[in-house]
C-alpha positions in Angstrom: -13.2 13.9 -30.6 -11.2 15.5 -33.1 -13.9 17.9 -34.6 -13.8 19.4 -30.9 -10.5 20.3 -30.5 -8.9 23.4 -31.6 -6.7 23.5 -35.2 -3.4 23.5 -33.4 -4.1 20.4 -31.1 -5.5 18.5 -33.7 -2.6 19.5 -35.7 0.0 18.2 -33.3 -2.3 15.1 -32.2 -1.5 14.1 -35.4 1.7 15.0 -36.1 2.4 12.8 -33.2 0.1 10.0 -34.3 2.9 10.1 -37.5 5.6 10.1 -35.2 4.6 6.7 -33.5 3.7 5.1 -36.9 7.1 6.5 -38.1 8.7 4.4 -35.2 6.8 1.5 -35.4 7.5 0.9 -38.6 11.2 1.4 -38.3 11.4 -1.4 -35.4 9.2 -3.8 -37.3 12.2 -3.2 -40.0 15.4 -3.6 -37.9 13.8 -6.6 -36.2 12.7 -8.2 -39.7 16.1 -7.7 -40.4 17.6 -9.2 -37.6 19.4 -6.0 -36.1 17.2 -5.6 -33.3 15.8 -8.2 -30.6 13.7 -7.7 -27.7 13.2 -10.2 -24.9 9.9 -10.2 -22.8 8.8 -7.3 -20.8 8.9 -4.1 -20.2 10.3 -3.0 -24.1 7.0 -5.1 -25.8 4.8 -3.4 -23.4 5.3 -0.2 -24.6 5.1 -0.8 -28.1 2.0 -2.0 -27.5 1.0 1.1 -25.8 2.6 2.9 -28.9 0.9 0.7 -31.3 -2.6 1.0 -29.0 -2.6 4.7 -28.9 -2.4 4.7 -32.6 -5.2 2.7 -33.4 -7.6 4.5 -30.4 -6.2 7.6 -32.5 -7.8 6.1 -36.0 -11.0 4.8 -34.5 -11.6 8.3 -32.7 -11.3 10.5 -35.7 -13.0 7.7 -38.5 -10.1 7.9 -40.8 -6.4 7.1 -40.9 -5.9 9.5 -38.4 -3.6 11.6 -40.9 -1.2 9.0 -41.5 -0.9 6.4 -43.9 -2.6 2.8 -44.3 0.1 1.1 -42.5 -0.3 -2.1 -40.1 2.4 -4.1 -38.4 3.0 -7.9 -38.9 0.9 -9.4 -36.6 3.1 -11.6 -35.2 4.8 -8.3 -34.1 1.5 -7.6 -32.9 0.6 -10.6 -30.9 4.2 -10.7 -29.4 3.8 -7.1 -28.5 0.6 -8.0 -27.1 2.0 -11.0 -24.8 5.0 -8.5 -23.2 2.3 -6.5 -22.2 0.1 -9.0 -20.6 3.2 -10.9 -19.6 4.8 -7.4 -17.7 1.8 -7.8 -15.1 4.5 -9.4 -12.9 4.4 -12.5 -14.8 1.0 -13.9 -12.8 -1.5 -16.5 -14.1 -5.1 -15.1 -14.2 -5.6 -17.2 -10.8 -2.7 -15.4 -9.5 -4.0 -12.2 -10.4 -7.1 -12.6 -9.2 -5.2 -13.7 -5.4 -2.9 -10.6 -5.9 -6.2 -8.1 -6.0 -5.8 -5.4 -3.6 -8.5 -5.6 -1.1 -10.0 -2.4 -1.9 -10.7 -4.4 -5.2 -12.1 -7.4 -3.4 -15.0 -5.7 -1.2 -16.0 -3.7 -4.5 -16.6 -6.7 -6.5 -18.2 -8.5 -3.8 -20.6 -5.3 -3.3 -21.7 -5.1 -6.6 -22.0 -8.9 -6.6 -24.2 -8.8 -3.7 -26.0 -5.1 -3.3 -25.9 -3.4 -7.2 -26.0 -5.2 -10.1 -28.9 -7.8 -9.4 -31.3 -5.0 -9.3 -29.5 -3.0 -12.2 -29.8 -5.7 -14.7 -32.7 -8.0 -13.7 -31.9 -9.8 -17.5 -28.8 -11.3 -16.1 -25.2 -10.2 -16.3 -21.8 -12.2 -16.2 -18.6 -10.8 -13.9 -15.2 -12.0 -14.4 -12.2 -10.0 -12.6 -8.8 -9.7 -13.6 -9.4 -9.7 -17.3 -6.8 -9.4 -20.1 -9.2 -6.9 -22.1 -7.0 -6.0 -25.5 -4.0 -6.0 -23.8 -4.5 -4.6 -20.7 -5.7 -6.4 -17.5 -9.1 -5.1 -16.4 -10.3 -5.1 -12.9 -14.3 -6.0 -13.5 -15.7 -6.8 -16.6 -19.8 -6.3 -16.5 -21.0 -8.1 -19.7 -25.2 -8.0 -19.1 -27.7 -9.8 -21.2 -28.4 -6.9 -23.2 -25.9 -3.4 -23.9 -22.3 -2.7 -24.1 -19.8 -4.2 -21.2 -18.8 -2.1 -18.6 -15.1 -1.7 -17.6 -14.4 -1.2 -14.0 -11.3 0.1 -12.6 -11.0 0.2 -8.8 -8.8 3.1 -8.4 -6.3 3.2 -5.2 -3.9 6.2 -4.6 -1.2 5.4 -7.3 -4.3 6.3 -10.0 -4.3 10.0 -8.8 -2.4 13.3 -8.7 -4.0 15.4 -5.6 -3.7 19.2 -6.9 -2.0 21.5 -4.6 -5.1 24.1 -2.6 -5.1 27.3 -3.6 -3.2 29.5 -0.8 -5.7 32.8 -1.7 -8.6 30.5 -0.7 -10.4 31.8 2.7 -9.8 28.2 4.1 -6.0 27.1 5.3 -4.2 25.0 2.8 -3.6 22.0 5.9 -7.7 21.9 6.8 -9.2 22.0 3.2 -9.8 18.9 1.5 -7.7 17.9 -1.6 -8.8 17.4 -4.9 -8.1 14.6 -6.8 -8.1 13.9 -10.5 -6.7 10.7 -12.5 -3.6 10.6 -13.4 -2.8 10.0 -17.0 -1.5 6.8 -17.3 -5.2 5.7 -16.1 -7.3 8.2 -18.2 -5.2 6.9 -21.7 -6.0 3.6 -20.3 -9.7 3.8 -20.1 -9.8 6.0 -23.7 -8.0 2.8 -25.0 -10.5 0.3 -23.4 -13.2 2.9 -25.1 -12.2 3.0 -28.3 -10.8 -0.2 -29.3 -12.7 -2.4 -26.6 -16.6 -0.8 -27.1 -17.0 -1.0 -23.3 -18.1 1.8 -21.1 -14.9 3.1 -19.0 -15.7 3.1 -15.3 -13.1 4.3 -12.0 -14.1 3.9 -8.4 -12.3 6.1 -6.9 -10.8 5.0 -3.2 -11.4 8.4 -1.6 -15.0 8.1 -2.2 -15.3 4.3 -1.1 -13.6 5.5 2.0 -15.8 8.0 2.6 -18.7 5.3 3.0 -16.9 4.3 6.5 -17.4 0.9 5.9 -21.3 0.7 5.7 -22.7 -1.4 3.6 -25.7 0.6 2.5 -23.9 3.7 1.6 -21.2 1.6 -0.3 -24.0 0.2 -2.2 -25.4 3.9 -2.8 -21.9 5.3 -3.5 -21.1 2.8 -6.6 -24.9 3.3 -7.7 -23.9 6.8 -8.4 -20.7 5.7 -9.7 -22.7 3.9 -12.4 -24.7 6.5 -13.0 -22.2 8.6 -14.0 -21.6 6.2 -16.4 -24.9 6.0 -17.8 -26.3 2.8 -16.0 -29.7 2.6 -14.3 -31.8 0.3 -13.0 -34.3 -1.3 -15.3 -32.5 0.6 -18.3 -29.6 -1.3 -19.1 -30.2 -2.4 -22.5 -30.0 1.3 -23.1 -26.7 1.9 -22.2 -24.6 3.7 -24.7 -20.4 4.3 -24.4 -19.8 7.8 -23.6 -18.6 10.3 -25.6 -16.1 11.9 -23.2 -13.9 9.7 -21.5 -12.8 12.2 -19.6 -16.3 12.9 -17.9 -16.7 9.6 -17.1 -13.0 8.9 -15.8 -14.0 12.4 -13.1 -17.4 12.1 -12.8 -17.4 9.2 -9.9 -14.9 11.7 -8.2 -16.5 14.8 -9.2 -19.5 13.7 -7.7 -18.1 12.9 -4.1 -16.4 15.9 -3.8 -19.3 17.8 -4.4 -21.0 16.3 -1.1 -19.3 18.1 0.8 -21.2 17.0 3.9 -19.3 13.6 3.8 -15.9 14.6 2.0 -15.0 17.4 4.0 -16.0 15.9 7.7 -14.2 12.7 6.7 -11.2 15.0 6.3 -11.4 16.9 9.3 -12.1 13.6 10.9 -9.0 12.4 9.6 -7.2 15.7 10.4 -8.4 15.2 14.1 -7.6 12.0 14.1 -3.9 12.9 13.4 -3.2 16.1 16.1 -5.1 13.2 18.5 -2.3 10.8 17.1 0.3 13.3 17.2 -0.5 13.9 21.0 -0.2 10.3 22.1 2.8 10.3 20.3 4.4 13.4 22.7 2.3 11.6 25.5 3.8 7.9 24.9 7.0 9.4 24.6 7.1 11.4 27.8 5.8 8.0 29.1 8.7 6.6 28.0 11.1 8.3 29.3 9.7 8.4 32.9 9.1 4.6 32.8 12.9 4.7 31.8 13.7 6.8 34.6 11.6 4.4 37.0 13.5 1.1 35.8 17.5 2.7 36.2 16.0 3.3 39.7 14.8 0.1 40.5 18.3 -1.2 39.0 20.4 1.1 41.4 18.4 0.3 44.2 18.7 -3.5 43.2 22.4 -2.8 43.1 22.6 -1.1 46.3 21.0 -4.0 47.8 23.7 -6.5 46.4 26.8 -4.8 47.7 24.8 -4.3 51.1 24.3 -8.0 50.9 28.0 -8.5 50.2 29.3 -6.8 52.6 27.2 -8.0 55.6 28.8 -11.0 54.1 32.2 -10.3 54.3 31.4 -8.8 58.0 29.5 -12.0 58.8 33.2 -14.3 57.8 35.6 -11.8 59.6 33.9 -12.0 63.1 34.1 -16.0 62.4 37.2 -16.2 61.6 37.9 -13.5 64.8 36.2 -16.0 67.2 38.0 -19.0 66.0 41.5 -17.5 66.6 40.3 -16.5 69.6 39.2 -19.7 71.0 42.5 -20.9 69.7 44.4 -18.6 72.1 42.7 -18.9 75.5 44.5 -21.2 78.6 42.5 -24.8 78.9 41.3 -23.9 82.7 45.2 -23.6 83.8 45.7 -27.4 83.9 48.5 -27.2 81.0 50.6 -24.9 83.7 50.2 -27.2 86.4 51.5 -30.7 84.5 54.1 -28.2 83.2 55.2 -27.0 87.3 54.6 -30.8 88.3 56.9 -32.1 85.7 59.6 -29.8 86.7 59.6 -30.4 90.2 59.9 -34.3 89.4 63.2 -33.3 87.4 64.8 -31.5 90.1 64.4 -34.0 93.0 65.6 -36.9 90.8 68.3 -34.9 90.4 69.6 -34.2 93.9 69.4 -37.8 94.5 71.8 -38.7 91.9 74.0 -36.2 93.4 
């Protein structure tokens, strides 16, 4: 809260609390006035983040926040509002709840199934994919009796991974990473706090891959998740909103990283896994080529066979054609020469007797 933080942050906090209220005010002028339009999207979204950040601002300190009493029009609002609903790729709520990432999918149906029957025996209601003051909400947990729970189920793009230190005893490639949300999805969740009255929760991916796909430690894994967050079993009614956002945004992740008897041999696992992978790679590869080397063998051999083939061919037709002009040449037993002699002879006697 305010009261916690040093003069000079508070200070600028609201100096730039003024700043956004300064802006809002001057595009709910120009727009009044006809010199500015905005069409749906990505321009509406952010004034509603502006306009968001300056209301979470007033609820966390009590007061005006250091700036005047000032509110927008609130069909500024609402339209505001609806660009930032709308930017969510422009899906229906059964389209959004289709789109969920899978990671998303098995966490709801886990807590469906393994976690929150037991943690609130009173009954409960779960909807996903909810448009929760302006922003889309993966699971809302509204029990019979204590605030509603937000849950985020956080993939990769929610985190920055903070670079090992190089002094440390262990290598920078073999030591795990450390993860912490980024701040797009920390401002989120000190939105859905302050405005919405629900308790901010994030499942982080890199524990729920840590649970190797078994059931029972999944189950385990977002019972401590939910602890974090305040939630037990048979004490739900007693649930209270935190007041750190902060500690609840890192305490899920926190928490896993400091077993380091899953964390860290899921990591060298995965490092294993990737020199393993690396070496097939070289293997496959040298594979390759000799397989390569194999088939331009077999081609020239299959080659080599073809032109043999050819010319036993060509061989073949020659001596044919050899035997057929030979045949053509050789005397028919000598009987040609004798009719030749005989009709000679026959020519000279008939013509001495003319004579």
């Amino acid at each position: 809260g305010p009261s916690s933080q040093p003069r000079v942050v508070t200070s600028a906090l609201k100096d730039l609390a003024s700043a956004l209220q300064g802006l809002l005010k001057t595009v709910c002028s120009q727009v009044q006035q006809g010199r500015l339009k905005f069409r749906e999207g990505l321009p509406l979204s952010m004034l509603h983040i502006a306009y968001t950040a300056l209301r979470a601002w007033r609820a966390e300190c009590g007061t005006t926040g250091g700036c005047e009493a000032w509110e927008p029009p609130q069909e500024m609002i609402a339209a505001w509002r609806r660009g930032a609903t709308n930017n969510v790729e422009g899906l229906s709520k059964r389209e959004l709840q289709a789109s969920s990432s899978r990671l998303h999918k098995k966490v709801s149906r886990s807590l469906t199934e393994q976690v929150l029957p037991s943690l609130f025996p009173g009954g409960y209601r779960k909807s996903d994919e909810v448009d929760l003051g302006g922003f889309i909400v993966d699971i809302l947990i509204t029990p019979a009796a204590g605030p509603r729970l937000s849950i985020e189920v956080n993939g990769p793009p929610h985190y920055v991974q903070l670079v090992p230190s190089l002094s440390s005893a262990a290598s920078a490639a073999e030591s795990a990473p450390v993860h912490r949300l980024n701040g797009k999805s920390c401002m989120k969740m000190w939105f859905l706090q302050q405005l919405e009255g629900v308790v901010p929760i994030a499942v982080p991916y890199f524990g729920w891959d840590a649970c190797q796909s078994n059931p029972a430690r999944q189950a385990t894994f977002l019972l401590e998740v939910l602890r974090e967050a305040g939630v037990s079993a048979g004490a739900a009614s007693q649930v209270a909103p935190p007041t750190d956002v902060g500690a609840v945004a890192q305490g899920a992740a926190e928490n896993v990283e400091g077993r380091e008897e899953i964390v860290a041999e899921c990591f060298q696992k995965l490092q294993a896994a990737r020199r393993a992978s690396n070496e097939a790679q070289v293997v496959l590869a040298e594979a390759n080529k000799e397989v390569s080397r194999l088939q331009e063998l077999v081609l020239q051999a299959k080659r080599a066979k073809e032109r043999a083939e050819e010319e036993a061919t060509e061989k073949a037709k020659g001596l044919a054609e050899a035997k057929q002009a030979h045949d053509r040449q050789r005397p028919d037993d000598g009987g040609g020469e004798l009719d030749t002699l005989r009709s000679a002879k026959r020519m000279k006697s008939s013509n001495g007797s003319a004579t």
